[in-house]
DSSP file (Angstrom, degrees, kcal/mol; ACC not computed):
  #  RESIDUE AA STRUCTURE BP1 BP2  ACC     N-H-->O    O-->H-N    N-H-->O    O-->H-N    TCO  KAPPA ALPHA  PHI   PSI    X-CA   Y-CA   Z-CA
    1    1 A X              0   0    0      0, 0.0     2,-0.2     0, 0.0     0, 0.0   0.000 360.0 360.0 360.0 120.3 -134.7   51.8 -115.2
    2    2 A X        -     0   0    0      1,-0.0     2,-0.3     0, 0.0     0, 0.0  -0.594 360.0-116.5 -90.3 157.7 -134.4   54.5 -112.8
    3    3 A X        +     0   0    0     -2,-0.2     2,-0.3    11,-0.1    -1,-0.0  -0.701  30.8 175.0 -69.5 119.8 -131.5   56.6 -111.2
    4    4 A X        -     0   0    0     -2,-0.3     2,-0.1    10,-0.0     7,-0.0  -0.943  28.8-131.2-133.7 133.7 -131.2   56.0 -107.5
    5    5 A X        -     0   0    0     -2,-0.3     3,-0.1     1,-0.1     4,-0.0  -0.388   5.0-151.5 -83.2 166.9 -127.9   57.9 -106.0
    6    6 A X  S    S+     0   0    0      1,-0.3     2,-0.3    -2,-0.1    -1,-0.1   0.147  78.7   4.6-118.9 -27.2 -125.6   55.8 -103.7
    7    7 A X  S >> S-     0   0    0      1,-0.1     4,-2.2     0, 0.0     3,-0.6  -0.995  81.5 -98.1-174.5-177.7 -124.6   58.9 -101.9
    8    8 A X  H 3> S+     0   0    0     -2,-0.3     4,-1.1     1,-0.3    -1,-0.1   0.805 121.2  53.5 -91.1 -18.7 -125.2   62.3 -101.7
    9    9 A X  H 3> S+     0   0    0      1,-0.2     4,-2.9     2,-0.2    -1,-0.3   0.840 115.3  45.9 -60.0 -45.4 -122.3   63.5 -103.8
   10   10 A X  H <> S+     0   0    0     -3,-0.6     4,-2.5     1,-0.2     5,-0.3   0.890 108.4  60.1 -83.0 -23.4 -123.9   60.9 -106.6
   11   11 A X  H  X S+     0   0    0     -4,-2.2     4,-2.5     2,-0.2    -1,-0.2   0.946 103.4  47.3 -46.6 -52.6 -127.6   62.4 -105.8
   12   12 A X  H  X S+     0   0    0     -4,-1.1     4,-1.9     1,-0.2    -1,-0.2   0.841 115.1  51.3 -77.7 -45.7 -126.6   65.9 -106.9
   13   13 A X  H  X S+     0   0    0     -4,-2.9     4,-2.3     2,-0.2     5,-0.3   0.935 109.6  43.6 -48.9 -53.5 -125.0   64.0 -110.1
   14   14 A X  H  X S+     0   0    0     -4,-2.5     4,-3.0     1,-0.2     5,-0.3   0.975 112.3  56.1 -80.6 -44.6 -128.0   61.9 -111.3
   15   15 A X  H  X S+     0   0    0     -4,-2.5     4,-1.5    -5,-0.3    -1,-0.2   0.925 103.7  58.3 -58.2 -44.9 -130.5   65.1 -110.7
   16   16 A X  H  < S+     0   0    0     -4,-1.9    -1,-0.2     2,-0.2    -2,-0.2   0.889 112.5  33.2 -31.9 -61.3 -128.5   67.1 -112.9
   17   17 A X  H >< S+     0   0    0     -4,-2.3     3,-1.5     1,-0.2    -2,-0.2   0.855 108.8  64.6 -81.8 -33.8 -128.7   65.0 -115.7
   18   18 A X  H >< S+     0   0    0     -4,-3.0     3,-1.6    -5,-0.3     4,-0.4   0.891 107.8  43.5 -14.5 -67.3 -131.9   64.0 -115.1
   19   19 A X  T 3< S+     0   0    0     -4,-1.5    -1,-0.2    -5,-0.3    -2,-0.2   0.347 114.1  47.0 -73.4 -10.0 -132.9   67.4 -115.6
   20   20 A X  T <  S+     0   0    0     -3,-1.5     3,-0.4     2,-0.1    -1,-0.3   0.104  90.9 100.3-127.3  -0.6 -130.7   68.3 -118.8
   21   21 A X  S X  S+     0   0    0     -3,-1.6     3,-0.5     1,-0.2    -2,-0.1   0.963  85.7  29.6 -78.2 -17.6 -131.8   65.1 -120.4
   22   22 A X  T 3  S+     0   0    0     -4,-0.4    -1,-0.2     1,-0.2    -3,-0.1   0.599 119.7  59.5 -96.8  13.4 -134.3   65.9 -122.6
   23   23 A X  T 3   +     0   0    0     -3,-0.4    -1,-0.2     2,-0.0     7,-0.1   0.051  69.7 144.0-106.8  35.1 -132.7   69.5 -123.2
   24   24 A X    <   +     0   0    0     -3,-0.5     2,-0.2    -4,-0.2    -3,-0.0  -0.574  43.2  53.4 -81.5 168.8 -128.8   68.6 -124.7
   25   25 A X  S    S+     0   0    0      4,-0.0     2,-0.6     5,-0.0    -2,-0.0  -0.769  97.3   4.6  59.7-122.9 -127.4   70.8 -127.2
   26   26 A X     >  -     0   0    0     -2,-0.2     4,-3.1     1,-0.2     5,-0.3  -0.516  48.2-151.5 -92.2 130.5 -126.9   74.5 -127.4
   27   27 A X  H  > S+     0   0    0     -2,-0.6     4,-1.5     2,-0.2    -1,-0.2   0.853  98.6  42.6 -23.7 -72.6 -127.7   76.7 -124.3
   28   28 A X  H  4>S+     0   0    0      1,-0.3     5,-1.2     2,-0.2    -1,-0.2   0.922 117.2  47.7 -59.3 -54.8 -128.6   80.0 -126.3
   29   29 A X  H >45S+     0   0    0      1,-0.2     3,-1.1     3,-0.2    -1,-0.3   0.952 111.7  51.1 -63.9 -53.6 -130.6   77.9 -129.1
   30   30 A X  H 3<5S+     0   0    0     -4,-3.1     2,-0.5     1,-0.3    -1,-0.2   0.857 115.4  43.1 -44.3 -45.6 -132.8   75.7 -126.1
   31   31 A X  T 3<5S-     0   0    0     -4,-1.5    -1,-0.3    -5,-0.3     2,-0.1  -0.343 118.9-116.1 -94.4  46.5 -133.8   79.0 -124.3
   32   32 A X  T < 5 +     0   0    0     -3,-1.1    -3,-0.2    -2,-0.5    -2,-0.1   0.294  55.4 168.2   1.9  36.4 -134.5   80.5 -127.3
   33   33 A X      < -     0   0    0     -5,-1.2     2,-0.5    -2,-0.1    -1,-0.1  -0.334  16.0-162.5 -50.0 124.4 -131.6   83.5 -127.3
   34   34 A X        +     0   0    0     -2,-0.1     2,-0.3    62,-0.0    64,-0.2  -0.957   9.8 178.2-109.4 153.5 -130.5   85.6 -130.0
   35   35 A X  B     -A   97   0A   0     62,-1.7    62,-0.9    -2,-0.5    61,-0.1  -0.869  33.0-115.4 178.9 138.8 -127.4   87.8 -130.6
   36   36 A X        -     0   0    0     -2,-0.3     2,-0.3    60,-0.2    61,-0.2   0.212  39.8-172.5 -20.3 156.8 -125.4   90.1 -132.9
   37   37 A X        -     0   0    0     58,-0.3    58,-0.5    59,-0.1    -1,-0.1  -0.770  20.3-114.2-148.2 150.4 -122.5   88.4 -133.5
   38   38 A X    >>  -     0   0    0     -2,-0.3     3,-1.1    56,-0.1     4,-0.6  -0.306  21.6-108.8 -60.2 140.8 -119.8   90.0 -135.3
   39   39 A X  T 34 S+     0   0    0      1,-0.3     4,-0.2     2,-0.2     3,-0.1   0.835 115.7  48.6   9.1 -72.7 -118.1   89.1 -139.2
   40   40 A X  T 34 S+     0   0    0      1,-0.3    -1,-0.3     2,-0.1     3,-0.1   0.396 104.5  53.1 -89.5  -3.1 -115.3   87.8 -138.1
   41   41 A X  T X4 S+     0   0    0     -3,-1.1     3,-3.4     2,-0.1    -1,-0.3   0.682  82.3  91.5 -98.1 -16.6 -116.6   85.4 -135.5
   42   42 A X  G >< S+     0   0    0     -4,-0.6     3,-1.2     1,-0.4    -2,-0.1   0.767  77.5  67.1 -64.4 -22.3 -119.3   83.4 -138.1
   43   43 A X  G 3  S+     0   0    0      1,-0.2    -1,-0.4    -4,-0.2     3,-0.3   0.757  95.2  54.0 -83.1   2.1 -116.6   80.7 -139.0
   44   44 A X  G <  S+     0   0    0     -3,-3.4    -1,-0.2     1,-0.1    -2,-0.2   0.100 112.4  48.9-105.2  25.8 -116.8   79.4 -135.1
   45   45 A X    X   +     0   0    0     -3,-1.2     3,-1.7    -4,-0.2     2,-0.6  -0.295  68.0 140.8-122.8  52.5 -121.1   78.9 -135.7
   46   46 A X  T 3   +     0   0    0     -3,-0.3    19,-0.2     1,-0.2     3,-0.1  -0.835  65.2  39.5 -91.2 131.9 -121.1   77.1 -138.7
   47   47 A X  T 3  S+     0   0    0     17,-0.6     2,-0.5    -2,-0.6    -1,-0.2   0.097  99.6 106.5 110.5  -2.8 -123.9   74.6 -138.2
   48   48 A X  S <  S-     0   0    0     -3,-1.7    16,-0.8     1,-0.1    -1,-0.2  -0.832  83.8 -90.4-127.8 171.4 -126.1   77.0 -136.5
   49   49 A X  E     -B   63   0A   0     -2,-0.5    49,-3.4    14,-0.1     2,-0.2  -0.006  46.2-172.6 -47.6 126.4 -129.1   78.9 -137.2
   50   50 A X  E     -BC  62  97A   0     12,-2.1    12,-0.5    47,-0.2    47,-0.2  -0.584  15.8-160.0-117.7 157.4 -128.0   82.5 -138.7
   51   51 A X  E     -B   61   0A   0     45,-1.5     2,-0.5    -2,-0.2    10,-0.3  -0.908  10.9-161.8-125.0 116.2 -130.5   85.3 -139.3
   52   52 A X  E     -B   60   0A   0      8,-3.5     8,-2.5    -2,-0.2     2,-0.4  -0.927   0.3-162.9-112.1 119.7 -128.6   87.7 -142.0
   53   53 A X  E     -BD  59  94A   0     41,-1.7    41,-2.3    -2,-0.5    40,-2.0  -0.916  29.5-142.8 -87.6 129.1 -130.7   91.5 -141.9
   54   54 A X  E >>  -B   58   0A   0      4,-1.6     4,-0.8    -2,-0.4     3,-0.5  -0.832  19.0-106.6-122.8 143.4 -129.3   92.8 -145.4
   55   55 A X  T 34 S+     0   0    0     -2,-0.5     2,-1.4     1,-0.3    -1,-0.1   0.444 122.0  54.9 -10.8 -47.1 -128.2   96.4 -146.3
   56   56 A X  T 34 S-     0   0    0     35,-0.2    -1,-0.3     1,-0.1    -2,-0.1   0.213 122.8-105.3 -89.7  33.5 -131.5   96.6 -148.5
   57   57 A X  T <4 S+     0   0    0     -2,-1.4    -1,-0.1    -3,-0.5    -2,-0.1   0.646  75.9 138.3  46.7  15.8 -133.7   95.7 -145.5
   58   58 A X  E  <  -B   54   0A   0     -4,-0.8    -4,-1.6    -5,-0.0     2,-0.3   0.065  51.3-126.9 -55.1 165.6 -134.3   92.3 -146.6
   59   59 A X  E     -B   53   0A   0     -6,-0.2     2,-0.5     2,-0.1    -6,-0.2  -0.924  20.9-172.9-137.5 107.7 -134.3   89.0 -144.1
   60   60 A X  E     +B   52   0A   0     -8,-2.5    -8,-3.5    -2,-0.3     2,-0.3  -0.822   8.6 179.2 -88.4 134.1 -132.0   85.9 -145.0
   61   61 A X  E     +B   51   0A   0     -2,-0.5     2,-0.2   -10,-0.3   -10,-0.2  -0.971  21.6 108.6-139.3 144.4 -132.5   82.7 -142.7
   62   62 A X  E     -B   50   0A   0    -12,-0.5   -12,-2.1    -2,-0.3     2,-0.5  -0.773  69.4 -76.4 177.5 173.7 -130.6   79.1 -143.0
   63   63 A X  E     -B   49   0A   0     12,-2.2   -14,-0.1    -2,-0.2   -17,-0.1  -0.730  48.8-112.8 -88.5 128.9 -128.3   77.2 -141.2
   64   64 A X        +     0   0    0    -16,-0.8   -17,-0.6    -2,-0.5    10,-0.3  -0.187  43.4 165.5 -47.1 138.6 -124.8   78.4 -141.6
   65   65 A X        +     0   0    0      8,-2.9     2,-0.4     1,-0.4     9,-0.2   0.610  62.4   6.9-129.7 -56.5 -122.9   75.5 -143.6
   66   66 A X  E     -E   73   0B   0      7,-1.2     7,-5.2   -20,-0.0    -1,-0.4  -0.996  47.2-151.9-165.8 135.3 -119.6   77.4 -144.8
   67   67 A X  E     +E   72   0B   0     -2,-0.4     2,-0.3     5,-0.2     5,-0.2  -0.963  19.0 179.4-123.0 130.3 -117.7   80.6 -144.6
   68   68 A X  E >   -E   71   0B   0      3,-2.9     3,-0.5    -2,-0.3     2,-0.2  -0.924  58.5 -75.3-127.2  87.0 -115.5   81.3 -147.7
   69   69 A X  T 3  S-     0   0    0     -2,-0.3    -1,-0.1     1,-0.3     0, 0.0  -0.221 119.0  -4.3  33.5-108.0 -113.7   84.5 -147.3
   70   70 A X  T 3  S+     0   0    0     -2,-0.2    19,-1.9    -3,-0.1     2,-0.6   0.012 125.5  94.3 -82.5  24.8 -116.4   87.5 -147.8
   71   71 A X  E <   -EF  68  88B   0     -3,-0.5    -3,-2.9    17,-0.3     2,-0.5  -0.975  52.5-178.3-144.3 129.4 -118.8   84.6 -148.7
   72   72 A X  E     -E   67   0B   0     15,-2.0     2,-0.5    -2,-0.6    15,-0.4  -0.943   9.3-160.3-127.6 107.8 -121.4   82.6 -146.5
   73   73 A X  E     -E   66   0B   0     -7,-5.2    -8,-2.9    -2,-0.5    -7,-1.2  -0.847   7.6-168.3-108.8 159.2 -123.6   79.8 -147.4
   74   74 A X  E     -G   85   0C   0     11,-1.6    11,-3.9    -2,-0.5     2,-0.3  -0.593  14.8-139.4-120.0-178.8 -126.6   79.0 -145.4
   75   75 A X  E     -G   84   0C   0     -2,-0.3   -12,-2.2     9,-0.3     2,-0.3  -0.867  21.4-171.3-155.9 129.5 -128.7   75.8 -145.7
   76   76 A X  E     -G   83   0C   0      7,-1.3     7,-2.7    -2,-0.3     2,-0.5  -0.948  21.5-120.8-151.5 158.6 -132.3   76.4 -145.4
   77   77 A X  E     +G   82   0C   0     -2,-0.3     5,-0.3     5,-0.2     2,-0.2  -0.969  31.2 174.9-113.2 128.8 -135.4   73.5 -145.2
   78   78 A X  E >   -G   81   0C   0      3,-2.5     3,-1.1    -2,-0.5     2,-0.4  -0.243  49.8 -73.2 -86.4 166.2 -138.0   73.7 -148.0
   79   79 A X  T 3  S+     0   0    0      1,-0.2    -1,-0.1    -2,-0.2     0, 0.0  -0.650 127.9  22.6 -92.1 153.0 -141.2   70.7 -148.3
   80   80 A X  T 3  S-     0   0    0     -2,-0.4     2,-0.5    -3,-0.1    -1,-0.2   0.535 135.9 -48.5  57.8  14.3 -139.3   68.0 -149.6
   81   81 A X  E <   -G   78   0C   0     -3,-1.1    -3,-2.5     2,-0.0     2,-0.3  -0.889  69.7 -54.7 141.8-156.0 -136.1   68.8 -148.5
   82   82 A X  E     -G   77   0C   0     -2,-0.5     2,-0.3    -5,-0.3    -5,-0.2  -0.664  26.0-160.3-117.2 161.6 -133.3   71.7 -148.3
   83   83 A X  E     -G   76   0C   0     -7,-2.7    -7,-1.3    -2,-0.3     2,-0.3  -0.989  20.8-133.8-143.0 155.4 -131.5   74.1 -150.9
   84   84 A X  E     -G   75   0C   0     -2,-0.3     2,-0.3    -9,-0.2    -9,-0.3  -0.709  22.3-162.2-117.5 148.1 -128.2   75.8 -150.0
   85   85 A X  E     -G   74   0C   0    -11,-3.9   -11,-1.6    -2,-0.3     2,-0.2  -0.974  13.7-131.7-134.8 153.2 -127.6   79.8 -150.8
   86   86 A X        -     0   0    0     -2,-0.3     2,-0.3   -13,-0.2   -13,-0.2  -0.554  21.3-176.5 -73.3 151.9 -124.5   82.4 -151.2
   87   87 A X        -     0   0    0    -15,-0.4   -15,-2.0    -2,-0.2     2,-0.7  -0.920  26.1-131.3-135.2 157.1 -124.7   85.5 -149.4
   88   88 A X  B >   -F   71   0B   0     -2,-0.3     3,-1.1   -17,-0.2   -17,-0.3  -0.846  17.2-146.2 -73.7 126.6 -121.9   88.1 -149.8
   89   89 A X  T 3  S+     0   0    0    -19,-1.9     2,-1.8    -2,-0.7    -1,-0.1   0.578 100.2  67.4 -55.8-115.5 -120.9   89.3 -145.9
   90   90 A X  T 3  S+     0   0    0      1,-0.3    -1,-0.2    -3,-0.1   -35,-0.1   0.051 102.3  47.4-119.4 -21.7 -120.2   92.7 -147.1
   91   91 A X  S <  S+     0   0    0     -2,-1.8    -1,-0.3    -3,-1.1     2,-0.3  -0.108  89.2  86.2-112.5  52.2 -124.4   93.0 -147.9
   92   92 A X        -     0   0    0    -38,-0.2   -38,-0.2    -5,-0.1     3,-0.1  -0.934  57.7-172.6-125.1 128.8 -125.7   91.7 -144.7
   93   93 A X  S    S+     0   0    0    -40,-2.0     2,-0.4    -2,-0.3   -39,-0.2   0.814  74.4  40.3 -94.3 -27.7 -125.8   94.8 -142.4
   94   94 A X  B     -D   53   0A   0    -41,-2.3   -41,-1.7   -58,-0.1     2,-0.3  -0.920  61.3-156.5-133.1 150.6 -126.7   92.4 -139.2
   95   95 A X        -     0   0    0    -58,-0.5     2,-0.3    -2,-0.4   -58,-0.3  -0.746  22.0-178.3-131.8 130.9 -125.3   88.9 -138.2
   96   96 A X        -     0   0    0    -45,-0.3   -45,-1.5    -2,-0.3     2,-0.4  -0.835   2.8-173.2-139.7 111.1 -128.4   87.7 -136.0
   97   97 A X  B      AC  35  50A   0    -62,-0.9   -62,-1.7    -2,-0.3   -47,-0.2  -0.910 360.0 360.0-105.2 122.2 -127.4   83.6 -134.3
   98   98 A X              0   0    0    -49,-3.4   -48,-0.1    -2,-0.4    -1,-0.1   0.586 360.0 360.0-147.6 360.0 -130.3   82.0 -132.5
């Protein structure tokens, strides 16, 4: 069924979501953004994609699931399904969310 506005107010409405429908969820992740983020901010992105660069120049990647003091686990997808890992925060030198 299509959206047909009723007035111009409701035009400006239906073209809006129209346009956002097949893009909902997070801004940064659609447009494919990344940024630092801080320590202390990681318990308000838990459920999204983390990149951890760690002291030893290593690269950790999962979805954040839970921050436990000094302790992060991320969620990562594997063939046939997913496995969850610790990391200590105090060896990841960069917090990378994208």
């Amino acid at each position: 069924m299509a959206a047909t506005a009723l007035a111009e107010d409701d035009a400006a409405w239906v073209a809006h979501h129209l346009a956002g429908a097949s893009q909902r969820g997070n801004p940064d992740a659609r447009a494919g953004v990344e940024r630092v983020v801080e320590r202390e901010d990681l318990s308000g992105l838990l459920g999204r994609p983390l990149r951890c660069r760690m002291q030893d120049g290593r690269t950790r990647e999962g979805v954040l699931v839970a921050v436990d003091g000094s302790m992060l686990t991320l969620q990562s997808r594997v063939a046939g399904g997913a496995y969850r890992f610790s990391l200590h925060a105090g060896s990841v030198r960069q917090f990378i969310v994208h």
